[in-house]
C-alpha positions as CSV (number, residue, x, y, z in Angstrom):
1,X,-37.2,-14.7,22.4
2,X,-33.8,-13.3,23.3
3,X,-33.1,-9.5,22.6
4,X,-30.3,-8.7,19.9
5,X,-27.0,-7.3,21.8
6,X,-24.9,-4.3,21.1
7,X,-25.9,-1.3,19.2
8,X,-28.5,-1.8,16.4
9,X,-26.9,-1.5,12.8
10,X,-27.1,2.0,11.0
11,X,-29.6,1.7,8.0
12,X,-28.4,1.0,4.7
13,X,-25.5,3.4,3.3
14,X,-25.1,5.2,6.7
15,X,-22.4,3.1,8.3
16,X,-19.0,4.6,8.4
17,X,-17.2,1.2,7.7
18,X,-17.6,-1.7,5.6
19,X,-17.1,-4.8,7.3
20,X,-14.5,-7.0,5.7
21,X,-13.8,-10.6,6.6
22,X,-10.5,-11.7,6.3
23,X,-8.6,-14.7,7.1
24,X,-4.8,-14.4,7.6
25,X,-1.8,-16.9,8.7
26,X,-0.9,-16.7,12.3
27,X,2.2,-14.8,11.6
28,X,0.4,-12.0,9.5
29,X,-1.9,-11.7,12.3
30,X,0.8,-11.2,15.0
31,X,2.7,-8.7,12.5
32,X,0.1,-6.7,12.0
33,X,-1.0,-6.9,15.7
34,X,2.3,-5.6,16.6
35,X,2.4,-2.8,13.7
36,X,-0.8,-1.8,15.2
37,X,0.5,-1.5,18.9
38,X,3.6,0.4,17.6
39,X,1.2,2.7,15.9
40,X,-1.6,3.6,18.3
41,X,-4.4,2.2,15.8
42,X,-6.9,-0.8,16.2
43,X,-6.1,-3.8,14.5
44,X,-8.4,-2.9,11.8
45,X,-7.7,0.7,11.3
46,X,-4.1,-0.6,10.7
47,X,-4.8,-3.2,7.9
48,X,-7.2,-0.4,6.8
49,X,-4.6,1.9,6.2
50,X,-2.2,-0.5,4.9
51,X,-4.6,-1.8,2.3
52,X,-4.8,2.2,1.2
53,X,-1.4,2.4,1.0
54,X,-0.9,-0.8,-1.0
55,X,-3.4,0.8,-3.6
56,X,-1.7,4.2,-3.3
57,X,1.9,2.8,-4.0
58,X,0.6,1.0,-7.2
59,X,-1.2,4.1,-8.5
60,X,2.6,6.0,-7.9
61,X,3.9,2.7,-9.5
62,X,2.1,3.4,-12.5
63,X,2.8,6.3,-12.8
64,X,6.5,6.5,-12.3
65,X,6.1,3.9,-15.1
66,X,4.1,6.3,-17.5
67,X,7.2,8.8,-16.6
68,X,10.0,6.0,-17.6
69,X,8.4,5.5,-20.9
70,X,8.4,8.9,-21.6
71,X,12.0,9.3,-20.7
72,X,12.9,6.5,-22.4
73,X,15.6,7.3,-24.6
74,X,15.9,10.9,-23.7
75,X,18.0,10.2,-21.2
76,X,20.5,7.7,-22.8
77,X,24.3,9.4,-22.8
78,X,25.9,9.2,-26.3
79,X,28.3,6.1,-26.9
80,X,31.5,8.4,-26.8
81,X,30.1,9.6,-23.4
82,X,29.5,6.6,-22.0
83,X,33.0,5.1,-23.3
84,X,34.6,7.9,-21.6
85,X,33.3,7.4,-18.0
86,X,33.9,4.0,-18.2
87,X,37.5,5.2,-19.1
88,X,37.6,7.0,-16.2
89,X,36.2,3.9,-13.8
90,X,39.2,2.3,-14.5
């Protein structure tokens, strides 16, 4: 019987991490390979932290949509207003 290698795993909800499989192109591989150099971080703290931010930027997304509807004709200039700086673009 051969012995198990490495550290064993932690029990059940004690691990730090999740472990994600992921297959990527060649070219997303090297890009985020470099990004991770650049940065200082392991390959998989850097698609870590790019996967948060792609979840933060949608939550600001929708919310800097919630703020446009909102706005949504309270910012609109009056017709004259409007005619006039167009006047004065030309």
């Amino acid at each position: 019987m051969t012995r198990a290698r490495g550290r064993p795993p932690l029990p059940e909800g004690h691990a730090r991490r999740a472990t994600i499989a992921l297959r990527a192109t060649a070219e997303l591989r090297t890009r985020l390979g470099e990004a991770a150099l650049a940065s200082g971080r392991s390959l998989s703290q850097e698609a870590e932290l790019r996967l948060e931010n792609s979840f933060r930027d949608d939550e600001i997304l929708a919310i800097l949509a919630r703020i446009e509807a909102r706005l949504d004709g309270h910012l609109a200039l009056p017709e004259e207003t409007a005619a006039a700086i167009q006047d004065l673009d030309a």
